[in-house]
LOMIMAR-978583 format. One record per residue: x, y, z of N, C-alpha, C, O in turn; residue number from 1; chain; residue in three letters. Coordinates in nm, 4 decimals. Layout:
% residues N
<rec><n_u>X</n_u><n_v>Y</n_v><n_w>Z</n_w><ca_u>X</ca_u><ca_v>Y</ca_v><ca_w>Z</ca_w><c_u>X</c_u><c_v>Y</c_v><c_w>Z</c_w><o_u>X</o_u><o_v>Y</o_v><o_w>Z</o_w><seq>NUM</seq><mol>A</mol><type>ALA</type></rec>
...
% end
This chain:
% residues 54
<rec><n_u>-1.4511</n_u><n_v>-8.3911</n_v><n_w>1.2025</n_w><ca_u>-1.3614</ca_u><ca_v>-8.3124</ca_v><ca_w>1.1205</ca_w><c_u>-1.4118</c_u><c_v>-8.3066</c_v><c_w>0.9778</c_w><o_u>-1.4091</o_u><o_v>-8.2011</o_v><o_w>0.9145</o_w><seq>1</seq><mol>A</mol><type>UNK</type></rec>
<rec><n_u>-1.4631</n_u><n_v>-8.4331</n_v><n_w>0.9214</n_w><ca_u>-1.5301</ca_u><ca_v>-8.4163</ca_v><ca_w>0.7809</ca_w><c_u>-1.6033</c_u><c_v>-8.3233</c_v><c_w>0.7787</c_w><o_u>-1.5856</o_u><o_v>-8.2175</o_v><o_w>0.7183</o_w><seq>2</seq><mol>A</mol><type>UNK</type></rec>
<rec><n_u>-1.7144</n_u><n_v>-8.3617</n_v><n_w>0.8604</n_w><ca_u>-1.8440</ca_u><ca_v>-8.2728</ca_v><ca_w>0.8732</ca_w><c_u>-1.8223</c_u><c_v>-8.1278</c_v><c_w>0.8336</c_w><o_u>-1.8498</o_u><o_v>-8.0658</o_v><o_w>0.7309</o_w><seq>3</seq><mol>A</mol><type>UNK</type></rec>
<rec><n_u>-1.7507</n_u><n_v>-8.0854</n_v><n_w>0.9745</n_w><ca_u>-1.6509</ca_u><ca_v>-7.9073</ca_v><ca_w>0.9361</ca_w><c_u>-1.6541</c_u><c_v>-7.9198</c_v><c_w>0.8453</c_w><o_u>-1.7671</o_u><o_v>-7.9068</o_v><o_w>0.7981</o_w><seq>4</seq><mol>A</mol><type>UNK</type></rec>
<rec><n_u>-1.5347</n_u><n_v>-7.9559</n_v><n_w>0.7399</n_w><ca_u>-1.4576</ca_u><ca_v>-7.9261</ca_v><ca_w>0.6629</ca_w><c_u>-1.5659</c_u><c_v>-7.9240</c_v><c_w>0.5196</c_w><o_u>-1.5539</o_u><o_v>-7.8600</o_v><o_w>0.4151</o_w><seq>5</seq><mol>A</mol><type>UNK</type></rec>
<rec><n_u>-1.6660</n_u><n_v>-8.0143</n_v><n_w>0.5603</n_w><ca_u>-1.8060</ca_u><ca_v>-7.9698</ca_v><ca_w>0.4401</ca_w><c_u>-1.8338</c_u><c_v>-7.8708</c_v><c_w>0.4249</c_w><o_u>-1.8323</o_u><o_v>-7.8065</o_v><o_w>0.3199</o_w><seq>6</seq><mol>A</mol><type>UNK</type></rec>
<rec><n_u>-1.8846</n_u><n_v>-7.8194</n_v><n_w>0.5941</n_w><ca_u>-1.9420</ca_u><ca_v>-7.7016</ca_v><ca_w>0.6131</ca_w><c_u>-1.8750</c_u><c_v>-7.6096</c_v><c_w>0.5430</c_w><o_u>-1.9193</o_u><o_v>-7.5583</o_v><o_w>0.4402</o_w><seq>7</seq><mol>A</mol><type>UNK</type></rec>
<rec><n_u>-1.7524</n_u><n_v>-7.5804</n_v><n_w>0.5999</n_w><ca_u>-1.6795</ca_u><ca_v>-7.4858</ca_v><ca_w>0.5724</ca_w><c_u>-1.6499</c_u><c_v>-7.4901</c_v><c_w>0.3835</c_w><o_u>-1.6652</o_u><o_v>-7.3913</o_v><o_w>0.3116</o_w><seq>8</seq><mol>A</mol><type>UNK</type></rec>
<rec><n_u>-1.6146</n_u><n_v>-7.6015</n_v><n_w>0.3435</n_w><ca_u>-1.6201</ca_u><ca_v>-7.5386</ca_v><ca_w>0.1737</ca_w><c_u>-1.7448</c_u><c_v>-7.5064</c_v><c_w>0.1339</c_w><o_u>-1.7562</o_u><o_v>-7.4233</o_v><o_w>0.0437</o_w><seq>9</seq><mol>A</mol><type>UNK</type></rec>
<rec><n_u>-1.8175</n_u><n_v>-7.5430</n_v><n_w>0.1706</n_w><ca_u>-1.9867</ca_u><ca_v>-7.5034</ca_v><ca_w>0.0927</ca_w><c_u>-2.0325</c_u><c_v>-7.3873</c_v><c_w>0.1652</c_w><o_u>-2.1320</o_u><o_v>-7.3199</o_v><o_w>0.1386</o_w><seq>10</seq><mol>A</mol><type>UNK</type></rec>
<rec><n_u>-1.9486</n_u><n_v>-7.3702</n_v><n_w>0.2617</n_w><ca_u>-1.9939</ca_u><ca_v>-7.2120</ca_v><ca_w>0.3168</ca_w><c_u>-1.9307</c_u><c_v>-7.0913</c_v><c_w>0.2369</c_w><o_u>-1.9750</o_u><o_v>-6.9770</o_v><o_w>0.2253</o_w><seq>11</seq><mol>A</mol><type>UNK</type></rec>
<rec><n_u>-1.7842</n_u><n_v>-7.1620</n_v><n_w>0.1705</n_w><ca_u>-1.7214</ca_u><ca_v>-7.0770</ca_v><ca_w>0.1047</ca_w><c_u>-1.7152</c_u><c_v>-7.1356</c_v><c_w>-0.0272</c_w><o_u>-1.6109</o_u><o_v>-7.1559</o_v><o_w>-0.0893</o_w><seq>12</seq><mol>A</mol><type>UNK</type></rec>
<rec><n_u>-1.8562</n_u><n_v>-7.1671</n_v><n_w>-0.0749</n_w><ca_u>-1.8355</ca_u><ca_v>-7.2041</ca_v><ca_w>-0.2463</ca_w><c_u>-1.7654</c_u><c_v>-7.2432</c_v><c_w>-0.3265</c_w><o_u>-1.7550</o_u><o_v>-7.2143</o_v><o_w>-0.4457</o_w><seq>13</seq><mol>A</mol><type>UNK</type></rec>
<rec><n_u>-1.6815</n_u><n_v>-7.3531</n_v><n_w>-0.2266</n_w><ca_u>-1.5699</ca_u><ca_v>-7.4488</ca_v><ca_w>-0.3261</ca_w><c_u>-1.5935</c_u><c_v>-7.5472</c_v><c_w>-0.3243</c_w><o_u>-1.6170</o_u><o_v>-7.5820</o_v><o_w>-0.2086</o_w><seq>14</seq><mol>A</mol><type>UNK</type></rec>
<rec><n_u>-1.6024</n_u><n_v>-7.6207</n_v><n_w>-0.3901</n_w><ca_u>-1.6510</ca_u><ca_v>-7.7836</ca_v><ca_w>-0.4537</ca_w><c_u>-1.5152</c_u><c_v>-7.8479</c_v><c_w>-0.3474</c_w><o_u>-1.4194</o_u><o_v>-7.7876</o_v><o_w>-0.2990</o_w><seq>15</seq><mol>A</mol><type>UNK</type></rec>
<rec><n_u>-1.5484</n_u><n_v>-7.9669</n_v><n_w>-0.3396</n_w><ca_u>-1.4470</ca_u><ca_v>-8.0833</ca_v><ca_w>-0.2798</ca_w><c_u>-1.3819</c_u><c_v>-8.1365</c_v><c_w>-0.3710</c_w><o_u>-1.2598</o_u><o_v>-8.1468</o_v><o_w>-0.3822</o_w><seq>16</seq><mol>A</mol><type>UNK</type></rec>
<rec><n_u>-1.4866</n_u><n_v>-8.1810</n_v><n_w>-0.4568</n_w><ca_u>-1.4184</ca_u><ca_v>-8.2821</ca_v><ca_w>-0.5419</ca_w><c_u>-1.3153</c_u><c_v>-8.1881</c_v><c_w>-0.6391</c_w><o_u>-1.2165</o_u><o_v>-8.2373</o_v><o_w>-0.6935</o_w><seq>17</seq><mol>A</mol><type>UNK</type></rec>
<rec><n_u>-1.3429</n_u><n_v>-8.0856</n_v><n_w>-0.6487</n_w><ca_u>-1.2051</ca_u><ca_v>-8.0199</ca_v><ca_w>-0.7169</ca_w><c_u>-1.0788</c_u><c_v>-8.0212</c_v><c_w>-0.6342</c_w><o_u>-0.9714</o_u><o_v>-8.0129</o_v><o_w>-0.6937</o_w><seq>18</seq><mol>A</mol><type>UNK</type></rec>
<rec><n_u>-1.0807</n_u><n_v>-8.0287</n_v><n_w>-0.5318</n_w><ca_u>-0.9706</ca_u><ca_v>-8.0304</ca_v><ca_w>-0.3870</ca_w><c_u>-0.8908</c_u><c_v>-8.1666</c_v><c_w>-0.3603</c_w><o_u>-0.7873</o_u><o_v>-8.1796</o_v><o_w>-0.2949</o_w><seq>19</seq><mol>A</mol><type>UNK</type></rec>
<rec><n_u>-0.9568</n_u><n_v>-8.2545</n_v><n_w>-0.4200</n_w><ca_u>-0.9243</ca_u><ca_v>-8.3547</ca_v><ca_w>-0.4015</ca_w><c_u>-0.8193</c_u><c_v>-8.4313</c_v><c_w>-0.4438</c_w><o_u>-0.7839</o_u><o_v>-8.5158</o_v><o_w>-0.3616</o_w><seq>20</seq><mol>A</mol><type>UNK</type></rec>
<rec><n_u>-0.7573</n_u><n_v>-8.4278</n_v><n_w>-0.5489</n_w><ca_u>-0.6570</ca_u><ca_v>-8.4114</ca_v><ca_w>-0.5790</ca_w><c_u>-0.4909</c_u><c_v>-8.3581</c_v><c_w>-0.5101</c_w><o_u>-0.3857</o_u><o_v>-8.4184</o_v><o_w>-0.4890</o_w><seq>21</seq><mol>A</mol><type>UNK</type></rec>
<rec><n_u>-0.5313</n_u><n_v>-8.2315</n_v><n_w>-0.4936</n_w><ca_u>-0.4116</ca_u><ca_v>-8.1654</ca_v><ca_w>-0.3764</ca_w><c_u>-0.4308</c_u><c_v>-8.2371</c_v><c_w>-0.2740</c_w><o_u>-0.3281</o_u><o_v>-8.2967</o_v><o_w>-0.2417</o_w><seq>22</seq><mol>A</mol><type>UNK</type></rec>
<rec><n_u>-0.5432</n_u><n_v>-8.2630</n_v><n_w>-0.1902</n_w><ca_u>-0.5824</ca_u><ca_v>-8.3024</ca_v><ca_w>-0.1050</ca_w><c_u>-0.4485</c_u><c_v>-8.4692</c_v><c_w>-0.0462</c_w><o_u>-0.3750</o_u><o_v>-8.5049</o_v><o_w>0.0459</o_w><seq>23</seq><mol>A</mol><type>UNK</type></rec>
<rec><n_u>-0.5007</n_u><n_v>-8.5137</n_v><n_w>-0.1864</n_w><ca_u>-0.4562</ca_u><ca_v>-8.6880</ca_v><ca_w>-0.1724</ca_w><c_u>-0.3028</c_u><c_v>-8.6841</c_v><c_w>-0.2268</c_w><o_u>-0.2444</o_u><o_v>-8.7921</o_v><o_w>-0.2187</o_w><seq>24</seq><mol>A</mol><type>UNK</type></rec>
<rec><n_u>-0.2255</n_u><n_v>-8.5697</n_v><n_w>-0.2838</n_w><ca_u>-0.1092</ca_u><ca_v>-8.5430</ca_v><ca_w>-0.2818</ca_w><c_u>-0.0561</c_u><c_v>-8.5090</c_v><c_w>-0.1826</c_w><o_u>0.0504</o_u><o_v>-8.5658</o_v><o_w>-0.1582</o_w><seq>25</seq><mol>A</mol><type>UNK</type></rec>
<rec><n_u>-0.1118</n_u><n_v>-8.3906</n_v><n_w>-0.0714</n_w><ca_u>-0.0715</ca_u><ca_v>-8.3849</ca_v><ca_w>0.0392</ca_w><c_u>-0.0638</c_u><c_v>-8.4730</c_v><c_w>0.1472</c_w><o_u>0.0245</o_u><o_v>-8.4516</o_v><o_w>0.2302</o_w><seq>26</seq><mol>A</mol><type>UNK</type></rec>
<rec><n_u>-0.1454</n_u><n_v>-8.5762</n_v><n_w>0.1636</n_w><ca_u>-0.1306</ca_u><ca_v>-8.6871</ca_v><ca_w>0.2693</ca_w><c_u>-0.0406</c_u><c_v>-8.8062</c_v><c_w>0.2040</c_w><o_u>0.0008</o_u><o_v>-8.8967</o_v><o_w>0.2764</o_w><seq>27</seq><mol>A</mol><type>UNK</type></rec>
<rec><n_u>-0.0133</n_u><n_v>-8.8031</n_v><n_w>0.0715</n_w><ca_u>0.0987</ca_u><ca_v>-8.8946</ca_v><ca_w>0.0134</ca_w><c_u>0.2496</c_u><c_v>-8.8552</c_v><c_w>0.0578</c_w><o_u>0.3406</o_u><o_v>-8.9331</o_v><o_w>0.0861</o_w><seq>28</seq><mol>A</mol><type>UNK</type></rec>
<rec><n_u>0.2515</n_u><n_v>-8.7391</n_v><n_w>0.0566</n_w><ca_u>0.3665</ca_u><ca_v>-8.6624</ca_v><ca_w>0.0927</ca_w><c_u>0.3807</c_u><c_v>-8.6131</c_v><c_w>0.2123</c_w><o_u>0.4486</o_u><o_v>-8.5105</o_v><o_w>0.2066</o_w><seq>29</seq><mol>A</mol><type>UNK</type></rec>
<rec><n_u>0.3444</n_u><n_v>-8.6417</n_v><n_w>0.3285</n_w><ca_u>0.2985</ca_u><ca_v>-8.6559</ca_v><ca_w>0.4562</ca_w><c_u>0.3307</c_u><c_v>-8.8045</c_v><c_w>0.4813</c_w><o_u>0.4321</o_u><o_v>-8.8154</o_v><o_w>0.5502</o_w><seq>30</seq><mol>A</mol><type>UNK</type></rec>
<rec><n_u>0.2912</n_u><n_v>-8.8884</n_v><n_w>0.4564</n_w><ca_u>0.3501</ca_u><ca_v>-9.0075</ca_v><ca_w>0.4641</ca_w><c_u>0.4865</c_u><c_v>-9.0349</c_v><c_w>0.4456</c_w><o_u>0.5508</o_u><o_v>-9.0861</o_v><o_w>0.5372</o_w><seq>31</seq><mol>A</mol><type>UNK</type></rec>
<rec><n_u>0.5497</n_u><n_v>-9.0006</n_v><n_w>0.3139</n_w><ca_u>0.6921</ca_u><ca_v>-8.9995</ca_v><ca_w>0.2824</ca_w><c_u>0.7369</c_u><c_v>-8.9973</c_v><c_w>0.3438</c_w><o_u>0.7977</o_u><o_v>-9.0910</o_v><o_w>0.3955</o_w><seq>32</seq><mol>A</mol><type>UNK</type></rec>
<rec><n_u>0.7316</n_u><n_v>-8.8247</n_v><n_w>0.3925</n_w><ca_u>0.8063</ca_u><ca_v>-8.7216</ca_v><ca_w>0.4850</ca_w><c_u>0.7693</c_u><c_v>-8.7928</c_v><c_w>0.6567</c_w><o_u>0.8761</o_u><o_v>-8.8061</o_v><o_w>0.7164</o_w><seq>33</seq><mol>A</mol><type>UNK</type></rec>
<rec><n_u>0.6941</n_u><n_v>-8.8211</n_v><n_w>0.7103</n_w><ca_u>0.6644</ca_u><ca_v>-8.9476</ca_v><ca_w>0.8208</ca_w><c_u>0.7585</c_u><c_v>-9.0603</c_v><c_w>0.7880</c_w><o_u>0.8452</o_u><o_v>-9.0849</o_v><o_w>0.8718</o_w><seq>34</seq><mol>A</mol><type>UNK</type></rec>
<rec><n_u>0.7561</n_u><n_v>-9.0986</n_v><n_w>0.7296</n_w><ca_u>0.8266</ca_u><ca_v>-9.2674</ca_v><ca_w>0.6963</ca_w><c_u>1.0071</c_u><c_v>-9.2386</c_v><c_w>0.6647</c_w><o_u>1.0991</o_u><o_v>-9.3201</o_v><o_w>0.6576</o_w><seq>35</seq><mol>A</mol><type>UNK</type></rec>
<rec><n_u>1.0066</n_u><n_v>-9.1451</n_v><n_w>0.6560</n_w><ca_u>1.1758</ca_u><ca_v>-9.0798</ca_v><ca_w>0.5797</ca_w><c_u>1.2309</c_u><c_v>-9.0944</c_v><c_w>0.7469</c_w><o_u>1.3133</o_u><o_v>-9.1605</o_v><o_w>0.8101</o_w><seq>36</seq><mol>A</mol><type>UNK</type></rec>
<rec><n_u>1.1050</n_u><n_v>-8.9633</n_v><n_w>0.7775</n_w><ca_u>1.1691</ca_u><ca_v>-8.9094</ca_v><ca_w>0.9091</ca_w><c_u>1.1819</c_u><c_v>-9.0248</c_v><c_w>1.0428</c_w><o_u>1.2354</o_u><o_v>-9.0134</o_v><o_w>1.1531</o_w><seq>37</seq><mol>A</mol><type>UNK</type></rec>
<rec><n_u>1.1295</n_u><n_v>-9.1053</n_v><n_w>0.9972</n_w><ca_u>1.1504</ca_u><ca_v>-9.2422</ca_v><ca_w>1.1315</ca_w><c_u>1.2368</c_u><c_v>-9.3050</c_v><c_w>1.1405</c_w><o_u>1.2895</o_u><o_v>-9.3546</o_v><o_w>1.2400</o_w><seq>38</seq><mol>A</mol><type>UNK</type></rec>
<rec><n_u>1.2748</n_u><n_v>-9.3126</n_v><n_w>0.9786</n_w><ca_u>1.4021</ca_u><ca_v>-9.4225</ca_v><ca_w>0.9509</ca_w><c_u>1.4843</c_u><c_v>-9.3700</c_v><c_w>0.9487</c_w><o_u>1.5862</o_u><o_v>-9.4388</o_v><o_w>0.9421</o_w><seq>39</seq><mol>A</mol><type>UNK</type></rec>
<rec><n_u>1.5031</n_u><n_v>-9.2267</n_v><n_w>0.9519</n_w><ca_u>1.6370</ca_u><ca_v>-9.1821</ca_v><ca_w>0.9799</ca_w><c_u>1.6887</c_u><c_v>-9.1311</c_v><c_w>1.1028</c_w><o_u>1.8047</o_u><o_v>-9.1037</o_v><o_w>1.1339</o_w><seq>40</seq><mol>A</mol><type>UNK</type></rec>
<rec><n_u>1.5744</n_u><n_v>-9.1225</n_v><n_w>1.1719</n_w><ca_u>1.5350</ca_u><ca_v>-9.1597</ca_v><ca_w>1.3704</ca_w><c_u>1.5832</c_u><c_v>-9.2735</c_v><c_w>1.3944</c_w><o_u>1.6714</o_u><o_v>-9.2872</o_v><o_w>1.4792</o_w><seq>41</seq><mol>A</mol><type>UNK</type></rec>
<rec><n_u>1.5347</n_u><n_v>-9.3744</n_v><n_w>1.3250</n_w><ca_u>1.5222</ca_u><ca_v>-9.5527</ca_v><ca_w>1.4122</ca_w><c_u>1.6624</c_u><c_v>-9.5582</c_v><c_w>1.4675</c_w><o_u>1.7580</o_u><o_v>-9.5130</o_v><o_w>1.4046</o_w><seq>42</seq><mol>A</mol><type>UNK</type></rec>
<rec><n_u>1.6739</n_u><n_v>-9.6188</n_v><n_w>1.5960</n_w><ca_u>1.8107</ca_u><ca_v>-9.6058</ca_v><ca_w>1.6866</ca_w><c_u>1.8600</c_u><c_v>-9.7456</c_v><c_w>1.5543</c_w><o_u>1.7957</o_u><o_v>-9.8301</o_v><o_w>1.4919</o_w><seq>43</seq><mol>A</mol><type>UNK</type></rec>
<rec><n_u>2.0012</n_u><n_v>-9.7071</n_v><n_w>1.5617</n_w><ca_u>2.0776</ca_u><ca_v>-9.8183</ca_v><ca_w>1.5165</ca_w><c_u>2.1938</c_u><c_v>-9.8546</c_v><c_w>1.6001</c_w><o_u>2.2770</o_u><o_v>-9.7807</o_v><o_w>1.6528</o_w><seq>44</seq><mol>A</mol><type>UNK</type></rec>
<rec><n_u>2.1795</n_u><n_v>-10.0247</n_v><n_w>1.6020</n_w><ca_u>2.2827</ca_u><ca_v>-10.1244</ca_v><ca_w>1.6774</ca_w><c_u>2.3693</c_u><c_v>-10.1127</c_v><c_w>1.6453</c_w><o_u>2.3774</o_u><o_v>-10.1568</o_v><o_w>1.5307</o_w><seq>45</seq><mol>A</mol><type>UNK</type></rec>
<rec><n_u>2.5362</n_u><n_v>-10.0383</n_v><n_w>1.7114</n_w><ca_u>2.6694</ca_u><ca_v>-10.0568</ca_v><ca_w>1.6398</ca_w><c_u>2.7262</c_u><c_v>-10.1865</c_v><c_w>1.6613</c_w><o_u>2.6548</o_u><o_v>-10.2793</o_v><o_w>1.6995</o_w><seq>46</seq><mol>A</mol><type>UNK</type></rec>
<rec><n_u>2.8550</n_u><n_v>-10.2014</n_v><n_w>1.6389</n_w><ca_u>2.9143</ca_u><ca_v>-10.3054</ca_v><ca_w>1.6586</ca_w><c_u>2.8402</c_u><c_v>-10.4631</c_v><c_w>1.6212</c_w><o_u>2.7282</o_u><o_v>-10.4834</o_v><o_w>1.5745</o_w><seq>47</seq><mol>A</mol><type>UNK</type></rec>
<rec><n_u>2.9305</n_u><n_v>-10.5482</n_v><n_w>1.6543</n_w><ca_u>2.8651</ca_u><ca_v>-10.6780</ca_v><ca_w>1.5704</ca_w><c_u>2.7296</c_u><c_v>-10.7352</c_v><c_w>1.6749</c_w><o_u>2.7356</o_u><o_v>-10.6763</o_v><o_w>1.7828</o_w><seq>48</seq><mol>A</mol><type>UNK</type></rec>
<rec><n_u>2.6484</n_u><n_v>-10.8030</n_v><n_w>1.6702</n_w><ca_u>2.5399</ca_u><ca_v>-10.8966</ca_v><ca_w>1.7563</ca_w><c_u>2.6433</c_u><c_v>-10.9513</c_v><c_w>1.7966</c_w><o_u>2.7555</o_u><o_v>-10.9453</o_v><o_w>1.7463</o_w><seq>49</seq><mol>A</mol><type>UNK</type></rec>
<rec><n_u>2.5994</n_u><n_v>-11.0230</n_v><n_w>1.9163</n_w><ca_u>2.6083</ca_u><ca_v>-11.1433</ca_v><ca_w>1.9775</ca_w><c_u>2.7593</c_u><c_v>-11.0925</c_v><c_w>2.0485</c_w><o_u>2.8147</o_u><o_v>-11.1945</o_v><o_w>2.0895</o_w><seq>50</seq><mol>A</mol><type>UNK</type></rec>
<rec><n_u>2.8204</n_u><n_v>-11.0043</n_v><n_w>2.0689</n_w><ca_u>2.9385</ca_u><ca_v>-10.9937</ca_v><ca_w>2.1388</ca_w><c_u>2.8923</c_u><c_v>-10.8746</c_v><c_w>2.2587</c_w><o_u>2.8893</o_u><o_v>-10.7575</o_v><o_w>2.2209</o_w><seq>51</seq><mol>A</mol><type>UNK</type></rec>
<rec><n_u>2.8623</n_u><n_v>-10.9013</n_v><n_w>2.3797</n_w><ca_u>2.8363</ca_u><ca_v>-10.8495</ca_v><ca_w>2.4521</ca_w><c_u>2.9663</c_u><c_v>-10.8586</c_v><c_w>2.5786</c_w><o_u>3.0548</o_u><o_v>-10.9431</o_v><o_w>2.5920</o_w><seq>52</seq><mol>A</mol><type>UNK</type></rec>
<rec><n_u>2.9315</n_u><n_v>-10.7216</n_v><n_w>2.6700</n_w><ca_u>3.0129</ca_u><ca_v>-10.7537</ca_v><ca_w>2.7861</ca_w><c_u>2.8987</c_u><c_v>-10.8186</c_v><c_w>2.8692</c_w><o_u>2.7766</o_u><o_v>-10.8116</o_v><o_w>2.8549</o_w><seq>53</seq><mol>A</mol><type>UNK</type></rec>
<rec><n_u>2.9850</n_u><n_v>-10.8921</n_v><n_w>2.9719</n_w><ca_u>2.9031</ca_u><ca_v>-10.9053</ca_v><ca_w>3.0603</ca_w><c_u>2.9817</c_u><c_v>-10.9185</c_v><c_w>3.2187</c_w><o_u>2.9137</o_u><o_v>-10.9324</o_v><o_w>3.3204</o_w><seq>54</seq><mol>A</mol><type>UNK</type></rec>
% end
């Protein structure tokens, strides 16, 4: 995927290191938005522990 993604800016005359920036904002915020979205997924236990039927 690196490799490509060389190719492809130097095929289209854009530097990386100018990209890089957005680049490392977008996978910061990708993370967030990952980590937000799990914890507000994660199943939660009602009622108190330890009082079960059985």
């Amino acid at each position: 995927m690196t490799t490509a993604l060389a190719l492809l800016l130097g095929y289209f005359g854009q530097n990386a290191t100018d990209q890089l920036p957005a680049r490392l904002s977008a996978i910061a915020a990708g993370a967030v938005l990952s980590v937000a979205s799990a914890w507000w997924l994660l199943p939660v236990r009602r009622g108190r522990p330890g009082l079960t039927r059985s």
